[in-house]
C-alpha positions in Angstrom: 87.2 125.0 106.3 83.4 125.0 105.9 81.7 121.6 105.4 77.9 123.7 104.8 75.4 120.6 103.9 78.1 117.5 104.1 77.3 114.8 106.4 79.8 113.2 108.3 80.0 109.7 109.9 82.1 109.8 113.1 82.6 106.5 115.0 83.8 106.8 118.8 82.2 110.4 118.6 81.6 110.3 122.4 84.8 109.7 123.7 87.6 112.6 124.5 89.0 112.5 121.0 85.9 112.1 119.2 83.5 115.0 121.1 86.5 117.6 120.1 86.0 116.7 116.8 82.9 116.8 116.3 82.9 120.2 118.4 85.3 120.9 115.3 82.9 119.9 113.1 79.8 121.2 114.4 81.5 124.6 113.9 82.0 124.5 110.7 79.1 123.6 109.7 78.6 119.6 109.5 76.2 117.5 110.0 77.6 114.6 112.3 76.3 110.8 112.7 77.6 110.0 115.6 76.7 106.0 116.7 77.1 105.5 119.8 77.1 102.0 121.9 74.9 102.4 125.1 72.4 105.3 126.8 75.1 106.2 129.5 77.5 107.2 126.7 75.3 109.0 124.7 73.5 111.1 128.1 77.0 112.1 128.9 77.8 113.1 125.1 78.9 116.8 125.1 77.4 117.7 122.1 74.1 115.5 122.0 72.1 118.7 122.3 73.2 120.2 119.3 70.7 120.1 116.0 74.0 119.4 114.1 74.3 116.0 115.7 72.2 112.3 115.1 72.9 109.9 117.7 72.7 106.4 116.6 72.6 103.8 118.6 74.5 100.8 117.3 76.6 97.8 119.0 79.6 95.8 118.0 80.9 97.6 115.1 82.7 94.5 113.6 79.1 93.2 112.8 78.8 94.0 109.3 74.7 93.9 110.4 75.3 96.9 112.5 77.9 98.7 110.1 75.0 98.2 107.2 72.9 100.0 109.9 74.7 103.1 110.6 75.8 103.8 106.7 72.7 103.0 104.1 70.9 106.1 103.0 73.2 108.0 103.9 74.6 111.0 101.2 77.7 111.4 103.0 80.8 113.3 102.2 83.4 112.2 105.4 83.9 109.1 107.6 85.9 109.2 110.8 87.0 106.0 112.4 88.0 106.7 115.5 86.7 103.9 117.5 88.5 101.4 119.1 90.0 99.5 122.3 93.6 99.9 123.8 94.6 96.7 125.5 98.2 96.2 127.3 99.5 92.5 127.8 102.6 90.5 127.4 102.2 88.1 124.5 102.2 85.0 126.5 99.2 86.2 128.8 97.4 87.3 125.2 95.3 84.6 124.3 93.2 84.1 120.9 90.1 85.8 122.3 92.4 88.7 123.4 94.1 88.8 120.1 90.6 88.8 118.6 89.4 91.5 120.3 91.7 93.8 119.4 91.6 92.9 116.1 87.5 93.1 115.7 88.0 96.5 117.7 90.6 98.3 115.8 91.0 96.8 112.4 87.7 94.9 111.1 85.2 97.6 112.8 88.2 99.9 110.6 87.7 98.4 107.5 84.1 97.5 107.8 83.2 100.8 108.6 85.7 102.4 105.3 84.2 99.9 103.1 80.4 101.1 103.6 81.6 104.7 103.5 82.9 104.4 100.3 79.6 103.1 99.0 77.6 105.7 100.5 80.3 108.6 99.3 79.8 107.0 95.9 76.4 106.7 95.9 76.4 110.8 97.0 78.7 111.7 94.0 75.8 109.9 91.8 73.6 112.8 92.6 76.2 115.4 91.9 78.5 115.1 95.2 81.7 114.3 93.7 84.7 112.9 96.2 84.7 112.5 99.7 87.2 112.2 102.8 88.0 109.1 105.0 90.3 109.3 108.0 91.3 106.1 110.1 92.9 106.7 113.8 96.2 104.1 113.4 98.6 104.7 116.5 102.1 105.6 117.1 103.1 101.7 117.3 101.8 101.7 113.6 104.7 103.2 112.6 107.1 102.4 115.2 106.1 99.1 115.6 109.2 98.3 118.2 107.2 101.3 121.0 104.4 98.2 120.6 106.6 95.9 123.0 103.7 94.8 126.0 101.2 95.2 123.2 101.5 93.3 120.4 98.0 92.7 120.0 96.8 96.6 120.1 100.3 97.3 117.4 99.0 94.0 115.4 96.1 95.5 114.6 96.6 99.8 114.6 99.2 98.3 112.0 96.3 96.9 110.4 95.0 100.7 110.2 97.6 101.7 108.9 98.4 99.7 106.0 94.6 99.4 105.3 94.3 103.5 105.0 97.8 103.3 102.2 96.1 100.8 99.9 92.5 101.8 99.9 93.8 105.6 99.7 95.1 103.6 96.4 92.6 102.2 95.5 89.6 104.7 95.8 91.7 108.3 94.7 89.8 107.5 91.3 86.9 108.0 92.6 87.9 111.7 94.9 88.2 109.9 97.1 91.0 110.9 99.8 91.7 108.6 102.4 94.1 109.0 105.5 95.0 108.3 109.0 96.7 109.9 111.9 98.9 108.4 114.6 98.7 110.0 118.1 100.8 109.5 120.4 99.7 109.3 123.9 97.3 112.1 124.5 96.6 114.4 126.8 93.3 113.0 128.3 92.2 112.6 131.8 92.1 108.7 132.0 95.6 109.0 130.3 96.6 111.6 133.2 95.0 109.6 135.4 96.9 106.2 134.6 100.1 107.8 134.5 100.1 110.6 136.9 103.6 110.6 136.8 104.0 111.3 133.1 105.4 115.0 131.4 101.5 116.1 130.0 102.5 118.7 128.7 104.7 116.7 126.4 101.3 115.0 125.3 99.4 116.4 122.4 96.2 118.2 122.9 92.6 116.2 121.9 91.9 119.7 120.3 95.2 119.5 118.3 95.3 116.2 117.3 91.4 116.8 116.0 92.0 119.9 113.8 94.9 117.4 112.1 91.5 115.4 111.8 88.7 117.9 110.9 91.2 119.3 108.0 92.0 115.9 106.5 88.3 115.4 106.0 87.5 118.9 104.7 87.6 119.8 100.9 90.5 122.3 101.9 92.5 118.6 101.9 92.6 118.5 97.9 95.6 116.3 97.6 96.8 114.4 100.6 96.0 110.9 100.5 97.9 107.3 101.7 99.2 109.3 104.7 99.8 107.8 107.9 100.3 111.1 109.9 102.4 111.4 113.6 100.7 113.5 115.2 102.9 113.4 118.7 103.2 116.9 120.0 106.8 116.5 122.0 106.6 113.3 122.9 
């Protein structure tokens, strides 16, 4: 996969899914926007060295204001969506602001961020850069929406992700295109390990593995997937 002189838009770059892929990315030859939300998260940034990577700072990426920010000018070929917020809680201790959160977090930052990509992939292909890749981060409960019991907020809206990535996979393959999501499972991180020490890890799939599903969705080498919602669970 070689993505020589494509620019690629990766939201939540900094955390442990995110700085794996754009490690991916960087190696292959991208160059990454990566926004990021205060200066302690971009000083402790892996990769913010690297002359393949512009840090952006950018806030609440639900604000269409902030989006509009991160996107115009850009001749982009990829957007990754991987930011987001993980929030556990019964349904009668989930109130509308928690609800709301979640939602803003996963889904509208989600769709804000895919519908500005697609103007600034189409705007690209004007000056001879046909197509492009979008891939959305859903979550297991996305597809097994009954796993989302003591979470209905977080399943709610990684549902959202889901069914967002099928229709506008739809609705933009006439233009080249190609949009797609993955569902991890539970990865193998060290806030995950940390949280549940007790827990099988190496049932848990790898950030690295669960990123190469990402870095070949949003290469050119992906010339006909689109509309998936792909498990990607390891053995667990």
């Amino acid at each position: 996969m070689f993505f020589t002189d494509k620019t690629i838009v990766v939201t939540g770059g900094t955390g442990a899914l995110g700085t794996a892929v754009i490690g991916g990315l960087i190696e292959a030859g991208a160059e990454c926007i990566v926004p990021y939300r205060n200066e302690a998260e971009a000083q402790r940034f892996t990769h913010r060295d690297s002359k393949s990577v512009t840090l952006v700072a950018a806030g609440d990426l639900s604000d269409e204001a902030v989006v509009a920010s991160i996107y115009d000018g850009r001749k982009l070929w990829a957007s990754i969506h991987i930011a987001g917020g993980f929030a556990m809680g019964a349904i009668e201790d989930t109130d509308k602001t928690a609800l709301m959160a979640q939602l803003n977090g996963n889904l509208v930052s989600c769709f804000l961020c895919c519908r500005a990509a697609v103007k600034a992939i189409k705007a690209a292909g004007q000056s001879g850069n046909k197509g492009g890749r979008i891939v959305n981060v859903a979550a297991r409960p996305a597809l097994e929406p009954r796993s989302g019991a003591g979470m209905t907020a977080y399943t709610v809206a990684k549902s959202g992700v889901a069914a967002l990535s099928a229709a506008l996979a739809e609705e933009v393959a006439k233009d080249g295109i190609l949009v797609n999501a993955i569902a991890p499972s539970i990865m193998d991180t060290a806030a995950n390990r940390k949280a549940m020490p007790k827990a099988d890890f190496a049932k848990w799939p790898k950030v690295e593995e669960v990123a190469a599903t990402i870095v070949y969705l949003a290469s050119a080498d992906n010339a006909v997937a689109r509309g998936g919602v792909v498990p990607v669970y390891g053995r667990s």
